[in-house]
MARTI-444191 format. One record per residue (C-alpha): residue number from 1; residue in three letters; chain; x, y, z. Coordinates in nm, 2 decimals. Example, Ala and Ser with C-alpha at 12.3 -4.5 7.8 and 13.67 -1.06 7.14 Angstrom:
BEGIN
 seq type mol      X      Y      Z
   1  ALA   A   1.23  -0.45   0.78
   2  SER   A   1.37  -0.11   0.71
END
This chain:
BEGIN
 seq type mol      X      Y      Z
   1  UNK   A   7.14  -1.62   5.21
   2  UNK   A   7.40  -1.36   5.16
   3  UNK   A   7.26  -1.22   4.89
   4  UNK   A   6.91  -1.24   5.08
   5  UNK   A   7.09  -1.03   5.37
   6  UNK   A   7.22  -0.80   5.16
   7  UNK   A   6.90  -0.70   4.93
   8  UNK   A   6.72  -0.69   5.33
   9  UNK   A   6.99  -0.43   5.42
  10  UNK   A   7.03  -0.24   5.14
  11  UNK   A   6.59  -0.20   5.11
  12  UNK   A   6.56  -0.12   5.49
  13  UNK   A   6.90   0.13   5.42
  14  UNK   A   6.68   0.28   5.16
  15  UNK   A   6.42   0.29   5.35
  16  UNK   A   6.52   0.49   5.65
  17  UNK   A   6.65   0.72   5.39
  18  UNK   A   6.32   0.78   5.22
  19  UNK   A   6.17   0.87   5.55
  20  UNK   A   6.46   1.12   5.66
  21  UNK   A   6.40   1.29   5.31
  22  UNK   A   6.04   1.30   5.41
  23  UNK   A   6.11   1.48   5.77
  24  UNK   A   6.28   1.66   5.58
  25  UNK   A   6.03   1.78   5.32
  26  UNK   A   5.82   1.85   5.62
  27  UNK   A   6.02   2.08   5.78
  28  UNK   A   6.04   2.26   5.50
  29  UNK   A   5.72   2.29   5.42
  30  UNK   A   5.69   2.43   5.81
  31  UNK   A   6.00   2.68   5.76
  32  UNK   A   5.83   2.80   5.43
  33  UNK   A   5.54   2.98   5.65
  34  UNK   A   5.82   3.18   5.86
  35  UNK   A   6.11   3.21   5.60
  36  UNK   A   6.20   3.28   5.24
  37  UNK   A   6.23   2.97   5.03
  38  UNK   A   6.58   3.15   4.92
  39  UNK   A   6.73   3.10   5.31
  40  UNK   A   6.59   2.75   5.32
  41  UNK   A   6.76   2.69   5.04
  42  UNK   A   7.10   2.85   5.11
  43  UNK   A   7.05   2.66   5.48
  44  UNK   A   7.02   2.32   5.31
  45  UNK   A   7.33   2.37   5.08
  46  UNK   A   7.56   2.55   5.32
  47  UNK   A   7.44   2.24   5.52
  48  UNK   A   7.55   2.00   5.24
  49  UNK   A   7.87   2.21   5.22
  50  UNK   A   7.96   2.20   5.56
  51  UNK   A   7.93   1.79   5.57
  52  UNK   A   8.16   1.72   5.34
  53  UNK   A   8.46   1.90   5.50
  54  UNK   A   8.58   1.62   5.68
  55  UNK   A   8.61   1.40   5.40
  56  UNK   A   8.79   1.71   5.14
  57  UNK   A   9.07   1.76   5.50
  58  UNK   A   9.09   1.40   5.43
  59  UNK   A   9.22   1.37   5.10
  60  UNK   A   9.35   1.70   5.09
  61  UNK   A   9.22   2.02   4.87
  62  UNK   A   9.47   1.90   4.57
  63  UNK   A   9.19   1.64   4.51
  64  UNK   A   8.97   1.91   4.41
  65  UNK   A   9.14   2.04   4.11
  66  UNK   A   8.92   2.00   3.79
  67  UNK   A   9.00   2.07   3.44
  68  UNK   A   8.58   2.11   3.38
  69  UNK   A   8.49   2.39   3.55
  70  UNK   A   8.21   2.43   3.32
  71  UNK   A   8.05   2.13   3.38
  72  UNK   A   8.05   2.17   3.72
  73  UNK   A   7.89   2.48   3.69
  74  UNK   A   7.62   2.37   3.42
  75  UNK   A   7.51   2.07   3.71
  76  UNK   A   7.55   2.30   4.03
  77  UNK   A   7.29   2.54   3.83
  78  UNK   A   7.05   2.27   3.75
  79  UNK   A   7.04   2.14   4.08
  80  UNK   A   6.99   2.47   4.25
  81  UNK   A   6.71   2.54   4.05
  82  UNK   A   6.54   2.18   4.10
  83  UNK   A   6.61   2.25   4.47
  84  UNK   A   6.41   2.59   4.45
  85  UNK   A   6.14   2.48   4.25
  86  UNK   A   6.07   2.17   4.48
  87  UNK   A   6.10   2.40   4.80
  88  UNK   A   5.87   2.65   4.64
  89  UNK   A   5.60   2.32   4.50
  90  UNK   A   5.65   2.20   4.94
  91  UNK   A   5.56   2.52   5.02
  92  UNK   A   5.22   2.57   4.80
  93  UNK   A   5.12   2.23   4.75
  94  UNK   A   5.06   1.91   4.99
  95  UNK   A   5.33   1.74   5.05
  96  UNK   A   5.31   1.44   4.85
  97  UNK   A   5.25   1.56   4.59
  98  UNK   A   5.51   1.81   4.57
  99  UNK   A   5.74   1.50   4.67
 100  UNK   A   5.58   1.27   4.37
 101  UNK   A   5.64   1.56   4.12
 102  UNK   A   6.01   1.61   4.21
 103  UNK   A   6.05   1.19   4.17
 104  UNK   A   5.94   1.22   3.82
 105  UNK   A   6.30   1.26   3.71
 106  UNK   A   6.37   0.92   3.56
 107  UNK   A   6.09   1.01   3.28
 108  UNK   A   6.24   1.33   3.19
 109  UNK   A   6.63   1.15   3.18
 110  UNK   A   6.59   0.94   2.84
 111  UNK   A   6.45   1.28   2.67
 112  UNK   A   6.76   1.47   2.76
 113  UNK   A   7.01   1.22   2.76
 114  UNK   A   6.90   1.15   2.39
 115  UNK   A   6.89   1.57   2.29
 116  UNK   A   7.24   1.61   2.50
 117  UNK   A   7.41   1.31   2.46
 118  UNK   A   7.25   1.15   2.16
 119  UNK   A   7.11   0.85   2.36
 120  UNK   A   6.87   0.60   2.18
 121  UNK   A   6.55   0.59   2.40
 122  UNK   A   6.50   0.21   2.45
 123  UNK   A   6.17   0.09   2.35
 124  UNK   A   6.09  -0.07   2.67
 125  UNK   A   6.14   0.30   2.84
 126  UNK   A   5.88   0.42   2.64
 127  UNK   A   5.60   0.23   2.80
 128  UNK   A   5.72   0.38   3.11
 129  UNK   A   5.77   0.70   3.00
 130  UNK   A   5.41   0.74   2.90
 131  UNK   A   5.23   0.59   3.17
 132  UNK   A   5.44   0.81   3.42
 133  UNK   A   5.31   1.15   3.15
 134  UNK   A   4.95   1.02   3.20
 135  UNK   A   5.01   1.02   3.57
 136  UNK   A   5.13   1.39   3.55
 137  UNK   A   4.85   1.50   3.39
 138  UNK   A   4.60   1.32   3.58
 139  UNK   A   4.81   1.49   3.94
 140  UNK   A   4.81   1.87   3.73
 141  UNK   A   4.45   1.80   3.61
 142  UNK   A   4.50   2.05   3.30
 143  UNK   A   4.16   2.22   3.17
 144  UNK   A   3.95   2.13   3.51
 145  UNK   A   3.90   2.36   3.78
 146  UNK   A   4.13   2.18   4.02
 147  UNK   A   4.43   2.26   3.85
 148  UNK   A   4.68   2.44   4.04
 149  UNK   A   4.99   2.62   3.82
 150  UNK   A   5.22   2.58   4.09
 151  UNK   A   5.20   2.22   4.00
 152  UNK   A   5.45   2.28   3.71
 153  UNK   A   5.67   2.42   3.94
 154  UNK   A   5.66   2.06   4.12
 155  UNK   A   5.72   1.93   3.73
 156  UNK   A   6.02   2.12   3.65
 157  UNK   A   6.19   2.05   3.98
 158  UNK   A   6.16   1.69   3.86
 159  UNK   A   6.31   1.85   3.50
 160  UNK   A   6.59   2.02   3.68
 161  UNK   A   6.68   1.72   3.87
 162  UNK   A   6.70   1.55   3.50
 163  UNK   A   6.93   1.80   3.43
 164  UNK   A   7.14   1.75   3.64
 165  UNK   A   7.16   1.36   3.66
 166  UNK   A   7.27   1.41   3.29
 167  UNK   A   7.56   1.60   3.33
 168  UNK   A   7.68   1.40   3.60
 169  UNK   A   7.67   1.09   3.37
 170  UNK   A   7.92   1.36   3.11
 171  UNK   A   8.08   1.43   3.46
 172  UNK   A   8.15   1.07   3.56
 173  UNK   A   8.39   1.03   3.27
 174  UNK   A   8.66   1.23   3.43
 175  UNK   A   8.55   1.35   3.74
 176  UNK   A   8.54   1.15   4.09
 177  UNK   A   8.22   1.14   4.32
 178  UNK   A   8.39   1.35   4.59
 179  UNK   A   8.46   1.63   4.34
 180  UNK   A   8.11   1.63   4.13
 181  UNK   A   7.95   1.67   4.55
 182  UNK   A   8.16   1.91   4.63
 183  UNK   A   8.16   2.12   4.33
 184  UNK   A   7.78   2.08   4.36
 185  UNK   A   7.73   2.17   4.70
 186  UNK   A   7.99   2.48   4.66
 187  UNK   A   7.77   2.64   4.35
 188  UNK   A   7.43   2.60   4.52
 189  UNK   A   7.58   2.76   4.84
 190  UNK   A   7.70   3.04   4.62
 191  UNK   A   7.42   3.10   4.42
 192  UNK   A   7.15   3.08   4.67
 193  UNK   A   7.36   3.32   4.87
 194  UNK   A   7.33   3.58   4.63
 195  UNK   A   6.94   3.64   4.71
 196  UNK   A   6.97   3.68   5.11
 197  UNK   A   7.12   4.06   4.98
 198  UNK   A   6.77   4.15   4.94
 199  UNK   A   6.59   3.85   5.13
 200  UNK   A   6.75   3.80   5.49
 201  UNK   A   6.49   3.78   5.79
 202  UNK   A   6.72   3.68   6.12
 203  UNK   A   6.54   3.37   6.23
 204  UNK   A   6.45   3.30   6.60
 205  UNK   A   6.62   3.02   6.80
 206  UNK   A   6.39   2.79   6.74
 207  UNK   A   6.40   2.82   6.36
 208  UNK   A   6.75   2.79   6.39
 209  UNK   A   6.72   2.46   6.52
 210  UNK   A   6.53   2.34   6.26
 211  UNK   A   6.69   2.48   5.97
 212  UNK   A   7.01   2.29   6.10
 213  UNK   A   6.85   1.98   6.17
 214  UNK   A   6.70   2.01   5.80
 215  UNK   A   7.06   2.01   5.66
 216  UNK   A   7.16   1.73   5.91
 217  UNK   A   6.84   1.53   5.81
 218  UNK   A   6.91   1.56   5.44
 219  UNK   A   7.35   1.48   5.48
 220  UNK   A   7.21   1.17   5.69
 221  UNK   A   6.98   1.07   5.44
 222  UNK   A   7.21   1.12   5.16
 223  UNK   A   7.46   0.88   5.34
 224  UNK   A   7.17   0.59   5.38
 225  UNK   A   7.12   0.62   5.02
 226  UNK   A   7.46   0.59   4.94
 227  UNK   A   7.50   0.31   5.16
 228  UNK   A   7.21   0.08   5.06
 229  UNK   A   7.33   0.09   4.68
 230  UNK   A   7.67  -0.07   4.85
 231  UNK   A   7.47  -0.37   4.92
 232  UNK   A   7.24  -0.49   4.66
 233  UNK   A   7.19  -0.39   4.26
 234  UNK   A   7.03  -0.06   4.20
 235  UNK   A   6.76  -0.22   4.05
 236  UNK   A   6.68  -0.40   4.32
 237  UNK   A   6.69  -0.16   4.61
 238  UNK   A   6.62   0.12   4.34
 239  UNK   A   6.20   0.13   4.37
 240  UNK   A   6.22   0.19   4.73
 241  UNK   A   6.34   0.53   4.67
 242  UNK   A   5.92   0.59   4.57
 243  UNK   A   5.83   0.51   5.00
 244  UNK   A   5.96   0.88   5.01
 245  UNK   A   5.61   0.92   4.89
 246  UNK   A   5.42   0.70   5.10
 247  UNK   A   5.60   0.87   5.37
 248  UNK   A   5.53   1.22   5.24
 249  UNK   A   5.17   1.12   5.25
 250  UNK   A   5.13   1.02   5.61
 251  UNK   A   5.31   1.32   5.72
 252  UNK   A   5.12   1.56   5.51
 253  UNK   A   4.79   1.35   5.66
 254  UNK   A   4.89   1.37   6.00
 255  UNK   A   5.05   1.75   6.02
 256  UNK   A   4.83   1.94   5.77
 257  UNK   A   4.55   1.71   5.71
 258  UNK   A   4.61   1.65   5.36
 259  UNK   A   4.40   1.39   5.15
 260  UNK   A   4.46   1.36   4.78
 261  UNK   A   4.17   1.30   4.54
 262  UNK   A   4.12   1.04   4.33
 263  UNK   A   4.29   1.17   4.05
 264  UNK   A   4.59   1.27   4.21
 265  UNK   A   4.58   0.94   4.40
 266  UNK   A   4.56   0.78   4.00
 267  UNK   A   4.81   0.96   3.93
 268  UNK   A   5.09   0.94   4.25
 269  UNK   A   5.02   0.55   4.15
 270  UNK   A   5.09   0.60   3.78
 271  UNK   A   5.39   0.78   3.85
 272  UNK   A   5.56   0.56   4.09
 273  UNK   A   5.47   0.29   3.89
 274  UNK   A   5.67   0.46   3.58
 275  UNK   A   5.94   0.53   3.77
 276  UNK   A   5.96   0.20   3.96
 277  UNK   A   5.98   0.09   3.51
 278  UNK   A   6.24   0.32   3.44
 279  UNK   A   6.45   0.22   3.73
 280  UNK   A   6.45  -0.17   3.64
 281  UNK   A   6.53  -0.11   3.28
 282  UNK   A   6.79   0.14   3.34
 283  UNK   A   6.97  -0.05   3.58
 284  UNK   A   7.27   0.05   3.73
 285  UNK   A   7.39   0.36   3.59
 286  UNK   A   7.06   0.61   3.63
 287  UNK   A   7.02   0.52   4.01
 288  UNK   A   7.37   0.60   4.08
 289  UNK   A   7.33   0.93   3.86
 290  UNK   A   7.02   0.99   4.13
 291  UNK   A   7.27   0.94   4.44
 292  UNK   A   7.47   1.24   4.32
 293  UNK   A   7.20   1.43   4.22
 294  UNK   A   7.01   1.47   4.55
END
């Protein structure tokens, strides 16, 4: 019964974080139309920044000294650019499917982890991997006149993310979680700083609001998510991250009135379906690589 409680807690955890991701997706998406995607950007890791303060007074700045500057660096890059790519794919492309294309991380992981790390790619990944490829395809519908190339900006968020799950699984070795966030947060801040030089626009009061509740939406979310892997195996409570999705969908039907074809529709299923694979073979190890990567 406990373990029955648990598994209930840790899915409805996950959840509630899917859906605060997808708010959150959507006010970005809205932003996008008033602001540069490189100030929504900065605002969401400033944001990210700012919510982890408490907890670095807490333990004390000593706890931040690293010996792998560099690898902090190579994952702080990575997940910068996944973040601009999937802000820019929000912006240009329904919601959904921008959200489906940035999920597609867990087929690109096995590829680089074997290339970096020399990983063998299991054999029952590779059933997964392909049937998540031929959901891609059938979403970027390559050769027909429906394709959109801002779809493979959606893609290489997803490769990005990849990326950067990777080095956090060379980061894990010696590094602790509160350091790899930190260091994380601190490089996306600086970085996406760099751009508002040339790309500032002062925003009114009420985009104020809403860039702040973006960054409170997303440290909220991140916190569910961390929370329902506390109670139940990541392969278990794992495949709910793909309601983000569903979610995505409802709110791009309701707000902006978008419908996917049947193809993408194929495909968002496809996808999920892969991922959902790759998730249950992986186990414990890639899901927790995806709670630092977000």
């Amino acid at each position: 019964m406990a373990h029955a409680d648990n598994l209930r807690r840790g899915a409805l955890l996950m959840l509630a974080s899917g859906l605060l991701f997808s708010v959150m997706g959507a006010l970005v998406k809205y932003m996008s139309a008033h602001l540069p995607n490189e100030m929504v950007v900065f605002f969401r890791s400033v944001m990210g920044l700012l919510a982890l303060l408490p907890w670095v007074l807490h333990r004390g700045v000593g706890h931040l000294k690293t010996k792998n500057l560099r690898g902090h660096l190579w994952r702080g890059l990575a997940g910068v650019a996944a973040m601009y790519c999937y802000f820019y794919a929000i912006a240009h492309l329904p919601l959904a499917e921008a959200t489906l294309l940035n999920y597609s991380t867990p087929l690109f992981v096995p590829f680089i982890a074997a290339a970096w790390l020399g990983e063998k790619i299991p054999r029952k990944i590779w059933a997964a991997i392909i049937t998540g490829f031929i959901g891609i395809l059938l979403i970027l519908k390559p050769g027909l006149d429906l394709f959109t190339p801002v779809s493979l900006i959606g893609v290489a968020s997803g490769l990005f993310a990849a990326l950067a799950m990777v080095s956090i699984r060379r980061l894990t070795h010696t590094e602790p979680t509160l350091r790899i966030v930190f260091y994380f947060s601190l490089v996306c801040t600086a970085v996406s700083a760099v751009p508002l030089a040339w790309r500032w626009q002062t925003p009114d009061p009420a985009l104020w609001t809403l860039l702040i509740l973006m960054g409170a939406l997303a440290s909220l979310a991140q916190l569910l998510l961390t929370r329902a892997y506390s109670h139940a195996p990541a392969a278990q409570v794992g495949p709910f991250t793909y309601a983000t999705v569903v979610f995505a969908a409802a709110i791009g039907w309701m707000f902006w009135g978008e419908i996917p074809d049947l193809l993408s529709f194929g495909g968002t299923a496809l996808v999920c379906l892969a991922g959902i694979m790759t998730i249950r073979f992986a186990g414990q190890r890639l899901l927790s690589e995806a709670r630092l990567a977000k």
